[in-house]
C-alpha positions as CSV (number, residue, x, y, z in Angstrom):
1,X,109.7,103.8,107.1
2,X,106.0,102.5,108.4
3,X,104.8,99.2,107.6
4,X,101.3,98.9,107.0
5,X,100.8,95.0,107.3
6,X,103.6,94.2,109.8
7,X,105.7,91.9,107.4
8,X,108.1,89.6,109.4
9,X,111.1,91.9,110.9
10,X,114.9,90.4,110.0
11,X,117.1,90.1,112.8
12,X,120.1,88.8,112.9
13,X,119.8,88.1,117.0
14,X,117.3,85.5,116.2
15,X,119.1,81.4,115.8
16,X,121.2,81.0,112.9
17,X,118.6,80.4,109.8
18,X,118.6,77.2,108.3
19,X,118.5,79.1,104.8
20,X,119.7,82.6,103.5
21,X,117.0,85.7,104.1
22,X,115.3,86.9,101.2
23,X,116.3,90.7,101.2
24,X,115.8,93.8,98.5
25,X,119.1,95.9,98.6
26,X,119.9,99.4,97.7
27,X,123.2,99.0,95.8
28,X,124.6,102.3,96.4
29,X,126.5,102.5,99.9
30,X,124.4,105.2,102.0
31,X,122.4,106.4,99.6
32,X,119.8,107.4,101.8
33,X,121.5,110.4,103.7
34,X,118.0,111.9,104.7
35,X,116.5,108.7,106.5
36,X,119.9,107.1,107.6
37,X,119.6,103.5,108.4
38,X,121.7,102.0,111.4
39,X,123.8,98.8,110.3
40,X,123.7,95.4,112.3
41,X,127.5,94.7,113.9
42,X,126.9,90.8,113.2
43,X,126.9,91.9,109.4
44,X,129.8,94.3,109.4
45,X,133.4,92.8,107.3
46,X,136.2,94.9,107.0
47,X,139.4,94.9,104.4
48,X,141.9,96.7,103.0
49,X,142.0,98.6,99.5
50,X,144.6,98.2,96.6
51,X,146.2,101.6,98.0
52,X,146.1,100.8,101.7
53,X,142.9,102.2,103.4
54,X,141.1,100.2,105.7
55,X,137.3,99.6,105.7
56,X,134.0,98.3,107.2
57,X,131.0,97.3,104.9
58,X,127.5,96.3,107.2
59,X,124.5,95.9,106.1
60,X,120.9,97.2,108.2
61,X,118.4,94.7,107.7
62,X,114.6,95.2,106.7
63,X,112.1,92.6,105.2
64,X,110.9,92.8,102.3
65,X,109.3,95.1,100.4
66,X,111.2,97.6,102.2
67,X,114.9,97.9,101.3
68,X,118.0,97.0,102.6
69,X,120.7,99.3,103.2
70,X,124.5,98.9,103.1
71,X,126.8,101.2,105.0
72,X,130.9,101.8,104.9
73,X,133.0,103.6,106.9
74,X,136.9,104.2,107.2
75,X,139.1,102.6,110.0
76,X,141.5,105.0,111.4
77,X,141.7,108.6,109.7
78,X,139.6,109.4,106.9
79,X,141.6,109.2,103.2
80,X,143.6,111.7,102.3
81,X,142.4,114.3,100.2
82,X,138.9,113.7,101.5
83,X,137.6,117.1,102.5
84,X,136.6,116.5,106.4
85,X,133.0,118.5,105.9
86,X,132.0,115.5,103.5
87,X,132.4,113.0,106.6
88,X,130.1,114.6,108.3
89,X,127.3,113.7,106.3
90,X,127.6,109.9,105.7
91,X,125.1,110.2,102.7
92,X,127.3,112.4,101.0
93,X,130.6,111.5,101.6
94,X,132.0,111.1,98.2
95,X,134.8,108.8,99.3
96,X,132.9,106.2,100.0
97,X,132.0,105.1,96.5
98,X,130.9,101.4,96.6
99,X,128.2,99.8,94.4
100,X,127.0,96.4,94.6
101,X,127.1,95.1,91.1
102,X,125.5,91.3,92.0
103,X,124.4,89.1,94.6
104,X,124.2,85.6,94.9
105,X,123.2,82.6,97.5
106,X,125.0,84.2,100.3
107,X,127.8,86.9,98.6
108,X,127.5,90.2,97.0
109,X,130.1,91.9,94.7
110,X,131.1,94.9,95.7
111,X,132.8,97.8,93.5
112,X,134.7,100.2,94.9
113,X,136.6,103.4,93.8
114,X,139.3,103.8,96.0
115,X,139.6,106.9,97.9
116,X,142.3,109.9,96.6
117,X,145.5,109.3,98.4
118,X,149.0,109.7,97.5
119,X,148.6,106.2,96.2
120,X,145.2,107.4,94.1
121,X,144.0,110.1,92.3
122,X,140.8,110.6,90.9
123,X,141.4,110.7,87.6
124,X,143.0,107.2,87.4
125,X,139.5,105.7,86.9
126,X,140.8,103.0,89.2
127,X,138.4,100.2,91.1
128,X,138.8,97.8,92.9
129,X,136.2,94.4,93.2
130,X,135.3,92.9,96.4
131,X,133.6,89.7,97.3
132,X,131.4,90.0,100.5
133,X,130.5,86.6,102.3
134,X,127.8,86.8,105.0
135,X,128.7,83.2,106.1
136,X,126.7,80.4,107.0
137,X,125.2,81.8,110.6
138,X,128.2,80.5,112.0
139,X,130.6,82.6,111.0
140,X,131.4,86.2,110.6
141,X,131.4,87.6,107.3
142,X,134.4,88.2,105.4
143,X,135.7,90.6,102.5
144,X,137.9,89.5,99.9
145,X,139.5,91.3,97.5
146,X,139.1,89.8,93.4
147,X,142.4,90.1,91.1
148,X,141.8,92.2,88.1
149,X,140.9,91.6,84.8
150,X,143.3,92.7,82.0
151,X,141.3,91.3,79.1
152,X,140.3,94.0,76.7
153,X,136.3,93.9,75.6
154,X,135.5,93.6,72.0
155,X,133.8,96.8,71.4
156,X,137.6,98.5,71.7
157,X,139.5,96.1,69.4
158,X,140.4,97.2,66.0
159,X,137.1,96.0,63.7
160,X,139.6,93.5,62.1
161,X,140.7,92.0,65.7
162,X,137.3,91.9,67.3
163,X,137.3,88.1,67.8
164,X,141.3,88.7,69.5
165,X,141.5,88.9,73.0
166,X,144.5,91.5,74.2
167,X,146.0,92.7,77.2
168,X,144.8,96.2,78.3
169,X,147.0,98.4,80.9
170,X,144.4,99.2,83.2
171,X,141.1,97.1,84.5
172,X,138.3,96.4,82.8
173,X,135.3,97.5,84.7
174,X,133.0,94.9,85.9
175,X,130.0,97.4,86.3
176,X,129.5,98.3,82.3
177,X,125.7,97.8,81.7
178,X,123.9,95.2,83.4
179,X,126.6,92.6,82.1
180,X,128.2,90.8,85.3
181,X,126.8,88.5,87.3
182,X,127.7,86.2,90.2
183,X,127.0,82.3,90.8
184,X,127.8,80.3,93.4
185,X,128.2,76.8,92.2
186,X,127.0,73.6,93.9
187,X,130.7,72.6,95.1
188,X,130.9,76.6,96.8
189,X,132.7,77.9,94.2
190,X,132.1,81.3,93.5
191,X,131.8,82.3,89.9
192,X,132.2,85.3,88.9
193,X,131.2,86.4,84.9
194,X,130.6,89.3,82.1
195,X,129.1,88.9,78.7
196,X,130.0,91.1,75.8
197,X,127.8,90.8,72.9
198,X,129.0,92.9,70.3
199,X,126.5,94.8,68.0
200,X,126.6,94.1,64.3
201,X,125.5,96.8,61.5
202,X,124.6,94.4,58.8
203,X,123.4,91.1,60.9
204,X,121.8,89.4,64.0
205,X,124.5,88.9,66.8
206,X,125.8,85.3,67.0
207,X,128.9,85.2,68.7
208,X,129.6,86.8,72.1
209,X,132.3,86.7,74.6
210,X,132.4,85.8,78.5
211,X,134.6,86.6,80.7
212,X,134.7,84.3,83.9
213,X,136.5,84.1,87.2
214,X,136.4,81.0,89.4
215,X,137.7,81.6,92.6
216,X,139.3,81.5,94.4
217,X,141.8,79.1,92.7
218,X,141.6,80.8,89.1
219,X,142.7,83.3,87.0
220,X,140.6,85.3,84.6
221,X,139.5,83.2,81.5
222,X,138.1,84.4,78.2
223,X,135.1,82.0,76.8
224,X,133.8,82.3,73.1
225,X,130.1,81.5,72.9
226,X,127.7,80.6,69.9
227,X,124.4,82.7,69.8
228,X,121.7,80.1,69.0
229,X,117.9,80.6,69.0
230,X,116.2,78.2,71.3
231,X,114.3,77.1,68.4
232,X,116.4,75.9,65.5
233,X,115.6,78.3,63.0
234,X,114.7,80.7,64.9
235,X,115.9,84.8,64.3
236,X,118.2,86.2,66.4
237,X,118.4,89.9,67.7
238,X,120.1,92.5,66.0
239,X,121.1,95.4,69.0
240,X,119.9,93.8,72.4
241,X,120.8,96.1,75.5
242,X,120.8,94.1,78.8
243,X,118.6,95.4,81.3
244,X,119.1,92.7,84.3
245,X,121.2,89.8,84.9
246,X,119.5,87.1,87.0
247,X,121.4,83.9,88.5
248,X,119.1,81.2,88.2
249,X,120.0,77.9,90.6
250,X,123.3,76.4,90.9
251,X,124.0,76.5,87.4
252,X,122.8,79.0,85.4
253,X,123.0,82.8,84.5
254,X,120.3,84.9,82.3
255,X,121.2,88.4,80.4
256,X,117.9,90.0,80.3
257,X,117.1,92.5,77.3
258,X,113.3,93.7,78.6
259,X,112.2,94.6,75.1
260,X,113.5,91.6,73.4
261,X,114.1,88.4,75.7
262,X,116.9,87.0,77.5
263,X,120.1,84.8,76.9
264,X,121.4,82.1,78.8
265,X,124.2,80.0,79.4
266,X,125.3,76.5,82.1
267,X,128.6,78.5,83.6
268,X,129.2,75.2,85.6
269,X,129.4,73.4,82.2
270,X,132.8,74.2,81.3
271,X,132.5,72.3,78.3
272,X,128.8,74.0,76.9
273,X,130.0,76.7,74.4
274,X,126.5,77.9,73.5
275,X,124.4,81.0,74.8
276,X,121.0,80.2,73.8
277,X,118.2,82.9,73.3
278,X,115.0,83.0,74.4
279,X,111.9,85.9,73.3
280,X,110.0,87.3,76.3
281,X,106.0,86.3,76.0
282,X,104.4,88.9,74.4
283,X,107.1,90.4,72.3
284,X,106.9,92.1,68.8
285,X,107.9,89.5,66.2
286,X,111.9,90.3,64.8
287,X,110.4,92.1,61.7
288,X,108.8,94.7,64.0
289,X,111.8,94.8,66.1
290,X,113.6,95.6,63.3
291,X,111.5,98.7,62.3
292,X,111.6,99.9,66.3
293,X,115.1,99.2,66.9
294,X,115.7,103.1,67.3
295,X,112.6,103.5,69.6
296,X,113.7,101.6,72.3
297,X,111.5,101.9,75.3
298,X,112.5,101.5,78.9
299,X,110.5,98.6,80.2
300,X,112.2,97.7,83.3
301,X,109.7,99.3,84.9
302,X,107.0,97.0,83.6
303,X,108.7,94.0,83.6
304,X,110.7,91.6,85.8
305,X,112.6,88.4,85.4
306,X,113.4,86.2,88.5
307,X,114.6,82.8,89.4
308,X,111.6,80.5,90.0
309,X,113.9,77.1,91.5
310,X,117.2,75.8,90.3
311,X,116.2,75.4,86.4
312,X,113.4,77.7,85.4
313,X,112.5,81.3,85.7
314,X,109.7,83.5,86.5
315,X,108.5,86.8,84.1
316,X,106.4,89.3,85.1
317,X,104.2,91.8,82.6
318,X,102.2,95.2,84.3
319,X,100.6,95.7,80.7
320,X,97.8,98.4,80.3
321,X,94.2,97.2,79.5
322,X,90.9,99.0,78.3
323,X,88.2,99.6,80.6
324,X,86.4,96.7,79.4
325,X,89.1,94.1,80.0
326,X,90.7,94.1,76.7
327,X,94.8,94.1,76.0
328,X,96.0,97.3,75.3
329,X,95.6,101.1,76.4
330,X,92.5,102.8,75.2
331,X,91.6,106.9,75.1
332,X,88.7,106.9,77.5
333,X,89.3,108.4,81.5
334,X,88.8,104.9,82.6
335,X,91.3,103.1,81.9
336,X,93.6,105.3,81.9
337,X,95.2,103.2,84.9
338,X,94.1,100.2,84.0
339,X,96.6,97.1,84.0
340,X,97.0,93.7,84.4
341,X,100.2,92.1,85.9
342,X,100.6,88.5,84.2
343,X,103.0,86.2,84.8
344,X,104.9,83.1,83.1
345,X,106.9,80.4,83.9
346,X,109.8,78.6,82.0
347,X,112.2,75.7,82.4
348,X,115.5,76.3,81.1
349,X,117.2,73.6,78.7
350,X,120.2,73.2,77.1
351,X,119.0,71.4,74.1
352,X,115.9,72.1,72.3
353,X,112.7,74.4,71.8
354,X,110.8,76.0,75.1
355,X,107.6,77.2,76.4
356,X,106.4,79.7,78.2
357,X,103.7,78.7,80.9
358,X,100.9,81.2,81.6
359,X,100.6,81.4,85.5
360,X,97.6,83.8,85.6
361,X,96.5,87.2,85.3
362,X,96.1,89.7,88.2
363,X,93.9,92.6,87.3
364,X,93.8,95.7,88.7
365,X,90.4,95.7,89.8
366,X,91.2,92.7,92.0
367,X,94.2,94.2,93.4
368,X,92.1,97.4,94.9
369,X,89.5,95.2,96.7
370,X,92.0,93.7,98.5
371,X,92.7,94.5,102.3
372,X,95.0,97.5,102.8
373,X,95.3,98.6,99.6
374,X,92.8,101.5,100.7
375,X,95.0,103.5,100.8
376,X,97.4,103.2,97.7
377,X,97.0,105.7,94.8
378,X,95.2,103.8,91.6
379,X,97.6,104.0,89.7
380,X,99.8,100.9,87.9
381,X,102.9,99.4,90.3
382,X,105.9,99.7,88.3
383,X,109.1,97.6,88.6
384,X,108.5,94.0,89.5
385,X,110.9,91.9,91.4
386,X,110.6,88.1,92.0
387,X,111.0,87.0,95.6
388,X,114.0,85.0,95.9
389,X,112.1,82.6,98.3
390,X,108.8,82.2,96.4
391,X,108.7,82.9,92.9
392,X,104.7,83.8,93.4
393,X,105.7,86.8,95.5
394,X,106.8,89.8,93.4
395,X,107.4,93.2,95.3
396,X,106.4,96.5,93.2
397,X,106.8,100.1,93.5
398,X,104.2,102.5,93.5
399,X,103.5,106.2,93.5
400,X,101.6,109.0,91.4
401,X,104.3,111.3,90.5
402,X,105.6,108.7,88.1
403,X,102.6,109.8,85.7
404,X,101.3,112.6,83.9
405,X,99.2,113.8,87.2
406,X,98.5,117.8,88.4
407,X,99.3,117.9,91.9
408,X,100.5,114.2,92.0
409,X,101.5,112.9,94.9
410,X,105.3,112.2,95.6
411,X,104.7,109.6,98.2
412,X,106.2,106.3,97.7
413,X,105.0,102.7,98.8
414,X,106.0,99.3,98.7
415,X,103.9,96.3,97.8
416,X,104.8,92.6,98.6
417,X,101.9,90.7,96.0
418,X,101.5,86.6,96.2
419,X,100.3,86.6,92.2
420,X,99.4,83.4,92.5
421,X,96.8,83.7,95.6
422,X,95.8,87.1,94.8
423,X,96.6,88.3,98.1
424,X,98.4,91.6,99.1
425,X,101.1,90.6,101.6
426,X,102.2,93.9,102.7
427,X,102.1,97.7,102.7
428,X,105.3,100.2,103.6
429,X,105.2,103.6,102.9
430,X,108.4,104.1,102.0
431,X,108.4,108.1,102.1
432,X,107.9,111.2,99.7
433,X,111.6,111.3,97.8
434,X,115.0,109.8,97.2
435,X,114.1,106.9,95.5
436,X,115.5,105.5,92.8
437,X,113.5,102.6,91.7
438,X,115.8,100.9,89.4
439,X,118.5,100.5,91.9
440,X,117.3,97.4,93.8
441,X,118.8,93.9,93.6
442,X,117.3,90.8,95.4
443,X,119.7,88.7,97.1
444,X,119.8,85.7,99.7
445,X,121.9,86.6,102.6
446,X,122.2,85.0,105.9
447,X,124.3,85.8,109.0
């Protein structure tokens, strides 16, 4: 991977940080068998599975816009049942099958299927959920294992029992469409939570269900939440489909649906039975939604949602323009890459009606007269992501062969943008394949 700009390097050899590092990781354990990354020891924790096998998660460090990779490897023999020629190519060793579902303030949740054994077979659909601490710079990191969560989720209850919790035999899977996420709380108690909001055929949504696990101390608990609009009054949406889960401060959690807007609710509140909603800026009125719900577009590729301090968060728009600086996509050659990235700002409140701030408005045209961007295809960056240490900094992806181009080319960069200052922070070519754009998560990490 060559960095263009020379951003900062990570290391962990340098003194103890007095706050976590702002990283972008890949959450799929060695997903990059072609360009294989080499782990730090100083990040490496090891466990045990539900069935036996020891293991070693580390991490191998890179600053931002380039990604982080996280690595896992078997103490002692390999499982068995795992076929010896799939060892030999970490990348696509199929035993190792972690996934980071969420990261937060210094901890990750892992997934993990556990390997075949005699103890295992493949078809039991079994996983187990670890918690991965990088500790405070002080001390090593550490892996625990969660207890499982036996509560059934509402979409397969009987249509008369929806609202009635019951006991299922096997886990329920914490990695089921953008829906987990965890917080740790001001007190270091980690928090970990997944909201169900069931669709309705005939009318908006306005009950949901979270389940939460406070631990260590706690036992799985099932919540009931009331749906309310943010302004009184205001319509809810029918069918929303979360797209990203962002943990916003000490306090809060926000369910992102890209095409609608995003929910929200204080999990440190135990007492605070609402989920409120919130519309995106810029976002068709619920008429219109109604009329597109069966054309639902992927946006997450042009449009982000971070954590912009411990109370408010940060949205970011890449929206096409004409050629003569209008909203909107026009015919002519022009603009056929034309775009504006915009962002907003909003504090998040409990009790009553809020506003989206305009920030500003990036255009493209300012964006390629920029140093080092001499190099970067004209096309629009796709896939925003806040910077977990300055909410002004958003990293995006770019590359040609993600439009309609003959003879595009495959290669892949980076950009690290300060929005605000209108300065291009830095460049890395990130290569010509193997990416998978959607599978990034920021997270603060320290060791």
């Amino acid at each position: 991977m060559e960095n263009l700009t020379n951003p900062t390097p990570l290391s962990v050899t340098d003194p103890p940080a007095a706050s976590p590092r702002w990283l972008l990781l890949d959450q799929y354990v060695n997903n990059r068998g072609s360009e294989p990354s080499i782990p730090d020891a100083k990040t490496t924790a090891a466990s045990c599975t539900s069935t036996g096998q020891l293991f070693t998660v580390s991490f191998a460090l890179a600053a931002p816009p380039a990604i982080s990779t996280f690595c896992c490897e078997w103490i002692g023999d390999a499982p068995v049942g795992n076929d010896r020629r799939r060892r030999d190519f970490t990348g696509h060793d199929e035993s190792k099958n972690l996934h980071i579902v969420a990261a937060h303030n210094g901890c990750a949740l892992i997934e993990m299927s556990p390997p075949e054994s005699r103890f295992c077979s493949r078809y039991d659909n079994k996983r187990d959920y670890f918690i991965y601490e990088s500790g405070d710079g002080r001390t090593p990191p550490w892996l625990s294992l969660l207890p499982a969560c036996y509560f059934s989720r509402q979409f397969d209850r009987d249509d008369d029992k929806r609202h009635v919790p019951t006991r299922i035999d096997k886990p329920r899977s914490l990695d089921v469409g953008n829906k987990t996420a965890l917080l740790r709380l001001v007190d270091g108690e980690l928090l970990v939570c997944q909201l169900e909001v069931i669709h309705e055929n005939d009318r908006p949504n306005d009950t949901a269900e979270l389940c939460v696990l406070r631990w260590p101390g706690r036992d799985w608990e099932m919540m009931r939440l009331d749906i309310a609009h943010h302004e009184d009054g205001g319509e809810l949406p029918w069918s929303p489909e979360m797209d990203a889960v962002v943990p916003v401060g000490v306090r809060f959690v926000c369910w992102v649906d890209y095409n609608l807007g995003f929910f929200f609710h204080d999990v440190a509140d135990e007492a605070f039975s609402k989920l409120v909603y919130v519309p995106l800026p810029d976002v068709p009125p619920p008429e219109q939604q109604r009329r597109l719900s069966h054309e639902r577009p992927y946006m997450p590729y042009r449009r982000g949602l971070g954590a912009a301090g411990l109370d408010a968060v940060r949205f970011v728009s890449v929206a096409p323009r004409c050629c003569c600086g209008g909203h909107g996509k026009t015919s002519c050659e022009r603009s056929r890459f034309a775009f504006n990235v915009t962002t907003w700002t909003l504090t998040l409140k409990k009790e009553g009606p809020m506003i989206w701030v305009n920030d500003g408005v990036l255009d493209c045209d300012e964006l390629w007269q920029l140093p080092y961007s001499g190099c970067l295809p004209r096309v629009a960056p796709e896939y925003p992501m806040v910077s977990s240490d300055n909410p002004d900094v958003v990293c995006f992806v770019l590359c040609e062969n993600s439009y309609v181009i003959d003879n595009a080319d495959k290669t892949v960069w980076m950009l690290e943008v300060d929005t605000r200052r209108k300065v291009l922070l830095s460049v890395v070519l990130h290569g010509s394949g193997g990416y998978y754009a959607d599978c990034r998560l920021p997270a603060k990490l320290c060791w």
